[in-house]
Backbone as ProteinMPNN parsed JSONL, in Angstrom:
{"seq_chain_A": "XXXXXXXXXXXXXXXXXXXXXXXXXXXXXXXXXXXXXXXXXXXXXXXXXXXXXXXXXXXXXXXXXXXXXXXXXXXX", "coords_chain_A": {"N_chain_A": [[29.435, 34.943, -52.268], [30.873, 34.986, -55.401], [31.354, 31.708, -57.817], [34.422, 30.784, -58.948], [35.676, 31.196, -62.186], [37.514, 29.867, -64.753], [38.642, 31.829, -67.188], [37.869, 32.675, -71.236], [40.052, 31.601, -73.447], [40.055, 33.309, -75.218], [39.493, 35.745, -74.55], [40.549, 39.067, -73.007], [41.792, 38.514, -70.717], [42.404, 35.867, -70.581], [45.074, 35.23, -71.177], [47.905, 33.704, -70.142], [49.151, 34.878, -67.94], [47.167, 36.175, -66.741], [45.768, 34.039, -66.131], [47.202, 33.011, -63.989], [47.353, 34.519, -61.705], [44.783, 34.703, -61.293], [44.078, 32.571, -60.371], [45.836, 32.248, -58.307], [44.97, 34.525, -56.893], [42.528, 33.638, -55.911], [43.142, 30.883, -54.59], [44.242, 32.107, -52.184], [42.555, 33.791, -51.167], [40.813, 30.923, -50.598], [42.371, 30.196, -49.03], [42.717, 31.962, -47.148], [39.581, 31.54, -45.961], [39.379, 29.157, -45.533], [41.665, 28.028, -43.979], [42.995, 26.022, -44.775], [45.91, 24.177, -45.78], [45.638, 22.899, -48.111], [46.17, 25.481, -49.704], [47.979, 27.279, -49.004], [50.964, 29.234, -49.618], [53.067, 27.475, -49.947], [51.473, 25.682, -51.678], [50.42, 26.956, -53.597], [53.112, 28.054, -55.096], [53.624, 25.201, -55.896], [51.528, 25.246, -57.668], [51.941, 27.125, -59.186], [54.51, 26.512, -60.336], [53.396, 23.223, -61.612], [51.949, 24.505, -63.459], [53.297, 25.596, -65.141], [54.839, 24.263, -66.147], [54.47, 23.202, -68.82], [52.646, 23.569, -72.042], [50.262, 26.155, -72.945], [48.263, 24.707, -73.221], [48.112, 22.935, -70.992], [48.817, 24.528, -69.153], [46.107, 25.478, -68.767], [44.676, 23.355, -68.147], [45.465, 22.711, -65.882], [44.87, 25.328, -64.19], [42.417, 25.241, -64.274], [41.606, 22.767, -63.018], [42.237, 23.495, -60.53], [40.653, 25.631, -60.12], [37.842, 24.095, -59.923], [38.178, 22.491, -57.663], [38.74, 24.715, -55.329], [36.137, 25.752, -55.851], [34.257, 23.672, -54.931], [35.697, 22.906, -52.583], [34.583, 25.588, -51.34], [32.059, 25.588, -51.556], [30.979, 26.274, -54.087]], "CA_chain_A": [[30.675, 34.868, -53.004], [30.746, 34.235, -56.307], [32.351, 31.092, -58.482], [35.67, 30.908, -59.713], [35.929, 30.739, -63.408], [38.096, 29.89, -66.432], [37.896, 32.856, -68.711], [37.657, 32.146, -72.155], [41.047, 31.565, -74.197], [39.934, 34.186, -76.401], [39.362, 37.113, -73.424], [41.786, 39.161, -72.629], [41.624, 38.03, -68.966], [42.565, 34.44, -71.067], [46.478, 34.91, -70.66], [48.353, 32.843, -69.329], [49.959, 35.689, -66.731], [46.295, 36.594, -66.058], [45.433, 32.921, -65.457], [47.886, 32.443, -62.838], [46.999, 35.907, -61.594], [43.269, 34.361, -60.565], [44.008, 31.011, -59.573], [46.782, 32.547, -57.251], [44.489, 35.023, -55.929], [41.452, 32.727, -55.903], [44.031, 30.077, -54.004], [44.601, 33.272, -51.193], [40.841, 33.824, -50.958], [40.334, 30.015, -50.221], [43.303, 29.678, -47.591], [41.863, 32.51, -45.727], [38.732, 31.473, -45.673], [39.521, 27.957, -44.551], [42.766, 27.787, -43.253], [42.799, 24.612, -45.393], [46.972, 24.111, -46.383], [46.083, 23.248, -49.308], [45.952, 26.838, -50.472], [48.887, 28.432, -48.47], [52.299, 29.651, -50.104], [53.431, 26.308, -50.59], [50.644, 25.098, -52.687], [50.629, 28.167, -54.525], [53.891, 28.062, -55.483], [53.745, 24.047, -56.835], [50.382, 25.164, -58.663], [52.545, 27.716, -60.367], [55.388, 25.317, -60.82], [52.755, 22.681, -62.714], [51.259, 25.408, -64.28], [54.172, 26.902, -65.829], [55.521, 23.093, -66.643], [54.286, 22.328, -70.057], [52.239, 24.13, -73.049], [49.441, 27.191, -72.898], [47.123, 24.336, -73.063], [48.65, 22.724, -70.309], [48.181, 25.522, -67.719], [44.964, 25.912, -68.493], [43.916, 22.086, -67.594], [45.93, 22.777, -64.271], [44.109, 26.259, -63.616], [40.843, 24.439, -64.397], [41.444, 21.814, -62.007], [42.13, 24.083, -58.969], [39.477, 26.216, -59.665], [37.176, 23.228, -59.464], [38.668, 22.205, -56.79], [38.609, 25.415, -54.633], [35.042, 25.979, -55.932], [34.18, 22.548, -54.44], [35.734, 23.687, -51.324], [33.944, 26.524, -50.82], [30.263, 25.239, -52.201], [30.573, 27.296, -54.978]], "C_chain_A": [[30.385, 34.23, -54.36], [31.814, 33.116, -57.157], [33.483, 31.33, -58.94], [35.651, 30.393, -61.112], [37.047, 30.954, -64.51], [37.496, 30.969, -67.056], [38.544, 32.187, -70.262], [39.114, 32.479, -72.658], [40.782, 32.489, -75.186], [39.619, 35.82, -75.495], [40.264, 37.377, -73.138], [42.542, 38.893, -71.549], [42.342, 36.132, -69.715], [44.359, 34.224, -71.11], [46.542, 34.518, -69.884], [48.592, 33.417, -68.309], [48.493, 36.197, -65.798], [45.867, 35.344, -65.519], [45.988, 32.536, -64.611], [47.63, 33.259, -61.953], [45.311, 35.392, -60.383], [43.45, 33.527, -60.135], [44.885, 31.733, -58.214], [45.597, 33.459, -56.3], [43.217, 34.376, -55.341], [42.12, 31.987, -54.421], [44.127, 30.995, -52.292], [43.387, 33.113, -50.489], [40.605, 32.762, -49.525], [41.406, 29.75, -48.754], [42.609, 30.927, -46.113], [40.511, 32.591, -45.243], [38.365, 29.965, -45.059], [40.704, 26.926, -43.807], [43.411, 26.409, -43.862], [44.929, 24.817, -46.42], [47.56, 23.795, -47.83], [45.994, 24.071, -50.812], [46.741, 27.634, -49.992], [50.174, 28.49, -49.281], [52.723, 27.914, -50.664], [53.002, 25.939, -51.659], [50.623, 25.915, -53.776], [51.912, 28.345, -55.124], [53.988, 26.534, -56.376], [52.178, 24.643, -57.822], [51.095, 25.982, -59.628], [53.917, 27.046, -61.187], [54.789, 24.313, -61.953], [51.839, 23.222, -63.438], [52.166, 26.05, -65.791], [55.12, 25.468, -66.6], [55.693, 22.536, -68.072], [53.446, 23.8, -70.827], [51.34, 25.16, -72.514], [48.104, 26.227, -72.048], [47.13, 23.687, -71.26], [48.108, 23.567, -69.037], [46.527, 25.717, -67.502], [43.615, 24.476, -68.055], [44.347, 22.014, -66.387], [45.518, 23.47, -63.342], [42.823, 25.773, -63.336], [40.389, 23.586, -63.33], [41.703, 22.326, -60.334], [41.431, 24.64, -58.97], [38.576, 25.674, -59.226], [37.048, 22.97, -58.451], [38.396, 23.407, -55.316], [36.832, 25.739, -54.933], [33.955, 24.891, -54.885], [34.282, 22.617, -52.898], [35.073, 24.397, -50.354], [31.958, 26.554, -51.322], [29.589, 25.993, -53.076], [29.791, 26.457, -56.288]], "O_chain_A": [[29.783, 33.163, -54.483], [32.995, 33.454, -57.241], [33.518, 32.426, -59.498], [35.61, 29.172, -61.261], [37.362, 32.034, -65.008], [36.322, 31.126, -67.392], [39.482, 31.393, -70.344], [39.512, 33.603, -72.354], [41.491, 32.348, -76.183], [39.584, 36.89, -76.102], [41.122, 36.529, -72.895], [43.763, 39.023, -71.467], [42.703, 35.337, -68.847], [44.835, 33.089, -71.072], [45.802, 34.583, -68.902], [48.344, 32.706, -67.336], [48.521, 36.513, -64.608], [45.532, 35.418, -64.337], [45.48, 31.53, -64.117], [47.647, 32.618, -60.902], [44.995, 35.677, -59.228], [42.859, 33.474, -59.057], [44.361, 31.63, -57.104], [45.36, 33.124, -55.14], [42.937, 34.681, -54.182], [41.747, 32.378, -53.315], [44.055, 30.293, -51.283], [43.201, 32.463, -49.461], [40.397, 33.025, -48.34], [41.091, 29.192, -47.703], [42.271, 30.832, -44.933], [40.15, 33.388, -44.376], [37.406, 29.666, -44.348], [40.713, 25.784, -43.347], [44.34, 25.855, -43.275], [45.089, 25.464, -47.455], [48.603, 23.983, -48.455], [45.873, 23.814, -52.01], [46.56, 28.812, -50.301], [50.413, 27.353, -49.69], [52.558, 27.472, -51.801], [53.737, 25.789, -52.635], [50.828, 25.459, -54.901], [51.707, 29.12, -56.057], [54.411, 26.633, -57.528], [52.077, 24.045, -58.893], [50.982, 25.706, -60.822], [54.183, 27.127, -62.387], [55.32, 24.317, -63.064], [50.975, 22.573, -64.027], [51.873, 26.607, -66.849], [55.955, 25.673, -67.482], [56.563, 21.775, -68.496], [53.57, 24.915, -70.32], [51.546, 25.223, -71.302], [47.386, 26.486, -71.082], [46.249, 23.989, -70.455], [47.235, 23.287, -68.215], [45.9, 25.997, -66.48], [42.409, 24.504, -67.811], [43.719, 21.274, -65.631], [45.493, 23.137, -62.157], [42.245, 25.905, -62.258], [39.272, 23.554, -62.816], [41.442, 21.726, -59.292], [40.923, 24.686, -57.85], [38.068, 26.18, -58.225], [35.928, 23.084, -57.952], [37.874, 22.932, -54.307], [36.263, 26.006, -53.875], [33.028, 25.348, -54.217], [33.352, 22.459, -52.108], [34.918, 24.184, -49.152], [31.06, 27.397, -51.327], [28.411, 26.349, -53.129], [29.324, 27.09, -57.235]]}, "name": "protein", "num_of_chains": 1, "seq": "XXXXXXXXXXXXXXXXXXXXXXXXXXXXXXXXXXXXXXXXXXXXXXXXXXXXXXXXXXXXXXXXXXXXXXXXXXXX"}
C-alpha cells in the first residue's frame, strides 16, 4: 500500500473539494482495514466539519494532520 499524501497547493488534485475527497477516502481505507473508530462515519464527518471550519490554509493543516496520522496507523 502506498502513503497518503498532501498534493501540492498548486496541483490540480490541490483543491480543497479534492482534499477532502482523499482524506475521506483515505479515512474509509483505514477504518476498513483496522476497524479502528477513529476512521468510521463519525470521524469522517468531524474531520470534514474542522476541515471546512476556517481558511484554505486551514484545511490543509487539518488534512495534513490526518493523513499523518492514518499513515502512522497503517506503517506507512
Amino acid at each position: 500500500m502506498r502513503k497518503f499524501v498532501m498534493p501540492s497547493e498548486f496541483e490540480p488534485a490541490g483543491n480543497a473539494y479534492s482534499i477532502m475527497g482523499r482524506v475521506s477516502q483515505a479515512m474509509k481505507t483505514a477504518f476498513e482495514l483496522t476497524d479502528n473508530a477513529d476512521y468510521n462515519k463519525e470521524a469522517q464527518d468531524a474531520y470534514l466539519k474542522a476541515a471546512t471550519s476556517g481558511d484554505y490554509d486551514n484545511l490543509r493543516k487539518v488534512s495534513k494532520a490526518m493523513f499523518d496520522k492514518i499513515n502512522k496507523e497503517l506503517g506507512l
